[in-house]
Structures are given as structure tokens and as C-alpha cells.
C-alpha positions as CSV (number, residue, x, y, z in Angstrom):
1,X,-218.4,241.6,70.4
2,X,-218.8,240.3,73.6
3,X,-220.1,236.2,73.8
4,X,-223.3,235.6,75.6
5,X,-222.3,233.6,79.5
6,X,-225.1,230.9,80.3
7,X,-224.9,230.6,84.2
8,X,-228.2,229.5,85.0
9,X,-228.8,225.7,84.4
10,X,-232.6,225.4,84.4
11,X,-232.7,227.4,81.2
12,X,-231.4,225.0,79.3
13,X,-233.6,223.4,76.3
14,X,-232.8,219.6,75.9
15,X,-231.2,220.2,72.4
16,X,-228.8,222.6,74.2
17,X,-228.1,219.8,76.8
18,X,-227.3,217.5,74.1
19,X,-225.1,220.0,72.2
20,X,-223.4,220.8,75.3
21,X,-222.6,217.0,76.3
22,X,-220.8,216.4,72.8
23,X,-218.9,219.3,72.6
24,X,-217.5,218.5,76.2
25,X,-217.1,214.6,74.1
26,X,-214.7,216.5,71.7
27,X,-214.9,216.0,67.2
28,X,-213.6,212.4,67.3
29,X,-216.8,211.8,69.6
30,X,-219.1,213.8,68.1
31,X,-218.5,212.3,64.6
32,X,-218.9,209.0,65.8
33,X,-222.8,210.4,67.4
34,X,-223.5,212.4,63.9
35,X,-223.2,208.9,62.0
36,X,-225.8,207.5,64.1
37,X,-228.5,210.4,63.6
38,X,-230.9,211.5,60.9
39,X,-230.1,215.2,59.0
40,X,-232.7,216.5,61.1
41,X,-231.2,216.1,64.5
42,X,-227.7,216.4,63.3
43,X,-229.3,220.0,61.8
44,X,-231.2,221.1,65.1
45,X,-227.7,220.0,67.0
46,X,-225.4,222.0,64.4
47,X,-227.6,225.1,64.6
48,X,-227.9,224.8,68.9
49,X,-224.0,224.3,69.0
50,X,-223.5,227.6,67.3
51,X,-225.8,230.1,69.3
52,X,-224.4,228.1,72.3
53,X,-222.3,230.9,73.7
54,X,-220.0,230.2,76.5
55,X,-220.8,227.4,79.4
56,X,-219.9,227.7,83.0
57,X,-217.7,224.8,84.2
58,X,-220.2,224.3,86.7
59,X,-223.4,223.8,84.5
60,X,-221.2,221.4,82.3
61,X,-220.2,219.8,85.6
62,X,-224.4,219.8,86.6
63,X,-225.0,218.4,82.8
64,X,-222.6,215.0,83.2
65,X,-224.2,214.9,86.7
66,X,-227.9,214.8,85.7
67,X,-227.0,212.4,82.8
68,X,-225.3,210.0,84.8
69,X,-228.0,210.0,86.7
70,X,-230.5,209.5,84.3
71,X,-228.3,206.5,82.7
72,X,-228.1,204.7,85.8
73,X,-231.6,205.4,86.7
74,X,-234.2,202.3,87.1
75,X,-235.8,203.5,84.3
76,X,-237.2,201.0,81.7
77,X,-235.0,200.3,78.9
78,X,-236.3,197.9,75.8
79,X,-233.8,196.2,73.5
80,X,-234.9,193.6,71.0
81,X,-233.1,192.3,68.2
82,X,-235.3,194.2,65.6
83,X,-234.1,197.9,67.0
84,X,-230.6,196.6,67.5
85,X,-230.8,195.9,63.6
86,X,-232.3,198.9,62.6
87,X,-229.5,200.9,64.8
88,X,-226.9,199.2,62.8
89,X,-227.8,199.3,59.4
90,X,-228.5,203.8,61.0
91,X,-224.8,203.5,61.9
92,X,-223.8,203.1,58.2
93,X,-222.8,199.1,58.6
94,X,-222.4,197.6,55.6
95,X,-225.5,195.1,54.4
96,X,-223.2,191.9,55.1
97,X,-221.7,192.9,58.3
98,X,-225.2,193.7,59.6
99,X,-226.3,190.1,58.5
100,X,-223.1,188.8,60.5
101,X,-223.4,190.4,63.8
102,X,-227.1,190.1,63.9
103,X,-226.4,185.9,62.9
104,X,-224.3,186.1,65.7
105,X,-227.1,187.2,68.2
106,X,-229.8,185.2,66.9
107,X,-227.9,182.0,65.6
108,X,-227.5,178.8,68.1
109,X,-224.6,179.0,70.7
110,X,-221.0,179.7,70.0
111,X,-218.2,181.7,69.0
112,X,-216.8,180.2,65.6
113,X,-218.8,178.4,62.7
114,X,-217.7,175.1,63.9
115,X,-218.7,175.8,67.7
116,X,-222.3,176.9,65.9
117,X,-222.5,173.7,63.9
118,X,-221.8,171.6,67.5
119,X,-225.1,173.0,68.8
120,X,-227.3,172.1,65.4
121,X,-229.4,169.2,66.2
122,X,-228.2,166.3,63.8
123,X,-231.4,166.0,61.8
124,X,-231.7,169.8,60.9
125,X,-227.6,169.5,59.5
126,X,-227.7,166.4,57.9
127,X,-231.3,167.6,56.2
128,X,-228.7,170.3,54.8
129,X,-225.7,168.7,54.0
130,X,-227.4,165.9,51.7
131,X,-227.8,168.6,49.0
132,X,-224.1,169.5,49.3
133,X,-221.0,168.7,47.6
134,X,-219.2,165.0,49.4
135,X,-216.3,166.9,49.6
136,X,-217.9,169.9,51.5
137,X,-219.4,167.2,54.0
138,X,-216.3,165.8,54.2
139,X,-214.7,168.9,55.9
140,X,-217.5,169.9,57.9
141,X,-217.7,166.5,59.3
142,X,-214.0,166.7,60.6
143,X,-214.8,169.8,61.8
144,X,-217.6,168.0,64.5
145,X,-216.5,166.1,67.3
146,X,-216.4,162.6,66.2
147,X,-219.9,161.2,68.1
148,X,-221.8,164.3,66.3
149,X,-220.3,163.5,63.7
150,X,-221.3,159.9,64.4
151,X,-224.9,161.1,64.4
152,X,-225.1,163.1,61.3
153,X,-223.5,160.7,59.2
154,X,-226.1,158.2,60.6
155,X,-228.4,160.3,58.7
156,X,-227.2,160.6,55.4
157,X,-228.5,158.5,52.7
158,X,-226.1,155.4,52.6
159,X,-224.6,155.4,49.1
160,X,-224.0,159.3,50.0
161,X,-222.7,158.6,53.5
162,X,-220.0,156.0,51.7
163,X,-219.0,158.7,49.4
164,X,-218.2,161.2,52.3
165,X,-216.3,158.6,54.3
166,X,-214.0,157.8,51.4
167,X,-213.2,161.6,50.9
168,X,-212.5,161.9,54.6
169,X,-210.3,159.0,54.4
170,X,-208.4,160.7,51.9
171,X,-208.8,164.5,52.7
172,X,-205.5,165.2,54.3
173,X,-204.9,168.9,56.2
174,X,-207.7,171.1,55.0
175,X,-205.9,174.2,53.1
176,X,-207.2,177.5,55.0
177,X,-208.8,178.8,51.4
178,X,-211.0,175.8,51.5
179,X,-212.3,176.1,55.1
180,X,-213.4,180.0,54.3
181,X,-214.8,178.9,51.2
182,X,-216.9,176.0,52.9
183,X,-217.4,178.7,56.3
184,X,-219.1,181.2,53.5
185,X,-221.3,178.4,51.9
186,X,-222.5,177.8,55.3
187,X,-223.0,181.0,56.7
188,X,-224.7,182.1,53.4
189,X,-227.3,179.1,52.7
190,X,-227.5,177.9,55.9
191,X,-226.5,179.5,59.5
192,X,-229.0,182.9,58.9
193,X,-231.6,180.3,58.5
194,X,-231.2,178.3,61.2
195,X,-233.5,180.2,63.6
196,X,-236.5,179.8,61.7
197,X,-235.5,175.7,61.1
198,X,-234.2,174.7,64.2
199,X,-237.7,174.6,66.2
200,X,-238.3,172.0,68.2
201,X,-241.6,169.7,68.1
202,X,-243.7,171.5,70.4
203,X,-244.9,168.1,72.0
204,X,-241.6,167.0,72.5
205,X,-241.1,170.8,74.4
206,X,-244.3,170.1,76.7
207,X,-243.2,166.8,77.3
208,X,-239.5,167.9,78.8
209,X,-241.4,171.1,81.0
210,X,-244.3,168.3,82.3
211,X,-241.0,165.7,83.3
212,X,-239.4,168.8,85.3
213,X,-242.9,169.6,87.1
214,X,-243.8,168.2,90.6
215,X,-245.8,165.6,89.6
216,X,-248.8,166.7,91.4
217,X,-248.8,170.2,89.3
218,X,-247.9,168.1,86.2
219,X,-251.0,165.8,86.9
220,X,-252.9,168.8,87.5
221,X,-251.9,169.9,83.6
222,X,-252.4,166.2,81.6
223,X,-255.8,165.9,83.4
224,X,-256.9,169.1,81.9
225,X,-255.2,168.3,78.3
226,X,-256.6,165.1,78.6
227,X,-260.1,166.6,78.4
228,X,-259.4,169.5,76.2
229,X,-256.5,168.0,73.4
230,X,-256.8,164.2,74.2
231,X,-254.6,163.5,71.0
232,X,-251.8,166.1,72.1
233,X,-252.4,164.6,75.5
234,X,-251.7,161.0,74.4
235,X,-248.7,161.9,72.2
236,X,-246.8,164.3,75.4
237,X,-247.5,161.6,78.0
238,X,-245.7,159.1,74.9
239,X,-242.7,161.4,74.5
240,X,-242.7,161.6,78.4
241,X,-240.1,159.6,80.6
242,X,-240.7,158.6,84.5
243,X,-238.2,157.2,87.1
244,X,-240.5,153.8,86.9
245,X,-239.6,153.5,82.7
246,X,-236.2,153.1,84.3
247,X,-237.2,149.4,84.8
248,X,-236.8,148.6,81.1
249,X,-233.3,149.1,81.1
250,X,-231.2,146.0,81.2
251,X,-228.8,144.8,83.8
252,X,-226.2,146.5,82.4
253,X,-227.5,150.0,81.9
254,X,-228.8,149.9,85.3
255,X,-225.0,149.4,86.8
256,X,-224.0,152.0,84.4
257,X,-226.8,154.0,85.7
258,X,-225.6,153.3,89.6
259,X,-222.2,154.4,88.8
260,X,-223.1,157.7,87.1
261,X,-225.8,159.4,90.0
262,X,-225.3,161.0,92.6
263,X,-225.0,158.7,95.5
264,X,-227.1,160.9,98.2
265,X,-230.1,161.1,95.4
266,X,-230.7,157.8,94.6
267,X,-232.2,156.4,98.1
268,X,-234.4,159.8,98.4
269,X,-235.5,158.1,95.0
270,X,-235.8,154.5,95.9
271,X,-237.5,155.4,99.3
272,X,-240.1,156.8,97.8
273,X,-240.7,154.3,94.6
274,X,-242.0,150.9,94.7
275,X,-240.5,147.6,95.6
276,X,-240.3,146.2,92.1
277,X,-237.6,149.2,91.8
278,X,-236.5,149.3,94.4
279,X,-235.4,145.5,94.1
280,X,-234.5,146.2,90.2
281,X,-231.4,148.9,91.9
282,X,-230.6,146.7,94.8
283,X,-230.1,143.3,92.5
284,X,-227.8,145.0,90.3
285,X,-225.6,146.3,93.0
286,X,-222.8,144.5,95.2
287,X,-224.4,143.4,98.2
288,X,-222.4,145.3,100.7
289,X,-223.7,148.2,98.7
290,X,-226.9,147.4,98.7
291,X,-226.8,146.9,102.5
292,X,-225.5,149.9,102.9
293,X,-228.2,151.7,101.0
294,X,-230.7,150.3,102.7
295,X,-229.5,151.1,106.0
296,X,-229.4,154.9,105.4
297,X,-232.8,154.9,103.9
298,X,-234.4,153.1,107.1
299,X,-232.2,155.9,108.7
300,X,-233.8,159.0,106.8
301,X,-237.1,158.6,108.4
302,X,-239.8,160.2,106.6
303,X,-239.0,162.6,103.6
304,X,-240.9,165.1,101.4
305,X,-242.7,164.0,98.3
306,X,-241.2,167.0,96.4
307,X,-237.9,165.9,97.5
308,X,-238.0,162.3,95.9
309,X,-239.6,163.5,93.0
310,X,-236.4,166.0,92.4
311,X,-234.0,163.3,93.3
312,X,-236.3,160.7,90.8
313,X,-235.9,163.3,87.9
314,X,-232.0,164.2,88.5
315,X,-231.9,160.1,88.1
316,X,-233.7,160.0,84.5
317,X,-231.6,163.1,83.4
318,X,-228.4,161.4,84.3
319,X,-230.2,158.3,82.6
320,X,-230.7,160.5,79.3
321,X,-227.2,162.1,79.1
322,X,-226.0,158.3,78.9
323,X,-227.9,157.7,76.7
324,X,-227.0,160.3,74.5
325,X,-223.6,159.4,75.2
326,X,-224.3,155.7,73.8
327,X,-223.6,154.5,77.6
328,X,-226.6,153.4,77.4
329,X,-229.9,152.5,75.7
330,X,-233.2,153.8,77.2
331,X,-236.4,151.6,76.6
332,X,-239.4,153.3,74.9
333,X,-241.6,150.9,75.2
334,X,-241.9,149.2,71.8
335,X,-242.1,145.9,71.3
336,X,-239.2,145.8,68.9
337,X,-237.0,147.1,71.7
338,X,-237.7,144.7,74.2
339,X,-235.1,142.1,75.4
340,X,-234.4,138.7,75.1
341,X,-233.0,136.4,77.5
């Protein structure tokens, strides 16, 4: 019996495409492909492979052309984490593996448990680890670096924080059994959580985009909120931190502050803030220094408004990652946190 010759490309149906793309893949592929389809298609493939006949080189040559094409095309794709899941659990992954990888996309940054826990703000894990064993604290708490650590012990209740410090003065190298038993507790009752309890407070959020605004377009905003939330209004402008709040910081955090900025931004910033802070910076540096700084901002000449207000925010961030370094401590304007001399 002689087998039917298929020369001519443009009669091809799409399920003979496919069937002649993974027969050109060879069985180990093709497998691999099967576990990833319903019965249905893996039935309408089976059946097309078998009345396939025999294929020119050159229309399988055409095929891998046109689908090369077609993957590289500018073509919209859509990927979201709810189809990657469903195509997992499709490709006959287990339930727990599934609940791993997919952790793994959607939990906080980092590769190993410990590299996760890094990233979880201090409130959210200690808010956790109250309700577990000392001992289990104990070894996740040597697992942190020692000023998160710092934090989240802060947080604990005292008499429960006292009963974690003893066990970690006494917990000598952690046996491997133990850290997978204490890596399971975590993954299981806590890590495929964490996306739904790690959310930050949404005025804090507004607060941080309005301090990275111009402040014109930031104006523009609280004006607005001002008339339309005035409580929300009140409570982001609160949480809400300005190159001028620098001049609550004491003597000391100011010179801690000079020595951590960058040394072309801060008289862009100075030039274009007021005397009282600009004297504030000046007193607290040497006076050669200060000399010097002042000669090269009479020597700018006039600058742009959006550049001082970039070089005034780049200042408070540097402020705020020294303060959350305990360089230094920010003022928030309570009276309780005012100095005495």
C-alpha cells in the first residue's frame, strides 16, 4: 500500500501542524506535551498523527519556520499567577510542590526561608512567633541578622522575650533535623500566608508616593484630599517627612547626617531652603567646610526647583536609612521626643 505524500503546506489543518511539530520533537518530548493536555486534545492529536502520512522535509522545515515566528512575534502574551497555578497542578504536580513553587512566586523576596524571613516586617513576625514554642524562636532568631533580630525581639512580650534569650544563650549548633522541622512549621503556618498579612497601612503607602512627588504635583494632590478625605488628609501629611523636619534632629544626628550624603546634593538642597537650615547644616560643620560649601553655592548661580527638591528628598532618605540603622533618631514631632539641653 502505498503512504499518502503531503507536499503542499497551505493544506495543513492546525491539529496537523501541531501533530507534525511533536513528532519532529521525538517520544521523550511528546510525553512530556501529553502530560500537560486534557484526553480530548491528546485524542484529536493521537488520531491526526496516524492519518498523517509522510511529510516533506521542506514543509517540516516551513512548520519550525512559521512557529518561530509566531513565538517571537509581538503578539500579546498574559501570564498571571492564577493560570501559572492552574498549569501546574494540569502538569500532574503534586498538591505540596504546587503550594511551594507558587509560595515562591508570590511570597516576599529571597531564595531560602531565612532570606524570606529577612524581608518580613518585624511586627508581622513577631505577631507570629508569640504563639510559638521559645525554643522555635530561639532558632529562628539566630537565623536573622542580629539588628532584625534586635527588632523582633523588641516586640515580644517581655517575660516571653527573656525566655527566648535564655534558650539562645544556651542553644548550641542547631542539628540539621531541627532547622527542617522549624523551616516546615514556617512554611506551613506561616510563609503561604504572608501575602495576604504583610500589607502595608495604606496611609503610610500615600504618604511615601506624596514624599517622592515634586512638591508642586504633591501639593496639587493634599489640596484636593484636603477637601474630599480631610481625616486621611491630616493622617498622610502626619506620616509625611520634609527636608525642613530635618531641623529636629540633634547636633549629633545632623553631623552623622553630613557625613552619610552625597556631597554634590546637599548645597542644591541648602540653596534652595531657608536660612534657619541652612545655618542648622553650616553650624554643625567644620568651618573650612562650611566655607567651602558656601562658596560653591554662590558659584551655582540659579538652579531648578525640581532639582533641589530631588536633592532635598535623596537627603531625608539617606536621613531614614540611618535611622533605620539606629545611626540616628528622626524627630516626629511629639512632645515626648523633644530635647533637653
Amino acid at each position: 500500500m502505498n503512504m499518502r505524500v503531503r507536499e503542499d503546506y497551505r493544506t495543513l489543518s492546525g491539529p496537523e501542524k501541531a501533530s507534525i511539530l511533536l513528532l519532529s520533537l521525538g517520544e521523550n518530548y511528546i510525553v512530556k506535551i501529553f502530560e500537560l493536555m486534557d484526553d480530548e486534545e491528546i485524542l484529536e492529536l493521537s488520531q491526526t498523527m496516524s492519518g498523517l502520512g509522510k511529510i516533506k522535509p521542506s514543509i517540516v522545515e516551513r512548520l519550525f519556520v512559521d512557529f518561530a515566528e509566531q513565538m517571537t512575534s509581538t503578539n500579546a502574551l498574559v501570564g498571571t499567577q492564577d493560570s501559572t497555578e492552574r498549569l501546574l497542578k494540569k502538569a500532574g504536580i503534586t498538591g505540596d510542590r504546587v503550594d511551594n513553587i507558587m509560595e515562591e512566586i508570590r511570597g516576599p523576596a529571597g531564595r531560602t526561608m531565612w532570606e524570606k524571613l529577612g524581608n518580613v516586617d518585624e511586627e508581622v513576625l513577631s505577631a507570629f512567633l508569640q504563639k510559638e514554642y521559645p525554643q522555635t524562636v530561639a532558632v529562628v532568631l539566630s537565623k536573622l541578622s542580629t539588628d532584625h533580630a534586635a527588632r523582633v525581639l523588641g516586640m515580644l512580650p517581655e517575660n516571653f522575650a527573656l525566655e527566648v534569650i535564655h534558650r539562645m544563650l544556651r542553644m548550641e549548633a542547631v542539628q540539621k533535623e531541627i532547622l527542617d522541622e522549624v523551616e516546615k512549621t514556617l512554611r506551613s503556618e506561616f510563609m503561604t500566608n504572608l501575602a495576604r498579612t504583610q500589607k502595608k497601612d495604606s496611609h503610610e503607602l500615600i504618604a511615601e508616593i506624596f514624599n517622592n512627588m515634586e512638591r508642586a504635583v504633591e501639593g496639587r494632590f493634599m489640596e484636593e484630599l484636603e477637601k474630599s478625605a480631610p481625616d486621611a488628609a491630616e493622617k498622610i501629611r502626619s506620616l509625611m517627612f520634609t527636608f525642613e523636619d530635618l531641623a529636629g534632629l540633634d547636633p549629633a544626628g545632623i553631623q552623622t547626617l553630613v557625613r552619610g550624603v552625597d556631597k554634590e546634593k546637599l548645597p542644591v538642597a541648602l540653596k534652595g531652603s531657608t536660612d534657619t537650615m541652612r545655618d542648622l547644616f553650616f553650624s554643625n560643620m567644620s568651618e573650612r567646610a562650611a566655607k567651602i560649601m558656601k562658596e560653591d553655592m554662590a558659584a551655582m548661580g540659579p538652579i531648578r526647583l525640581k532639582d533641589v527638591e530631588e536633592a532635598q528628598q535623596a537627603i531625608v532618605n539617606v536621613a531614614k536609612d540611618l535611622e533605620a540603622r539606629g545611626e540616628i533618631t528622626m524627630p516626629t514631632g511629639d512632645a515626648e521626643d523633644e530635647m533637653i539641653y
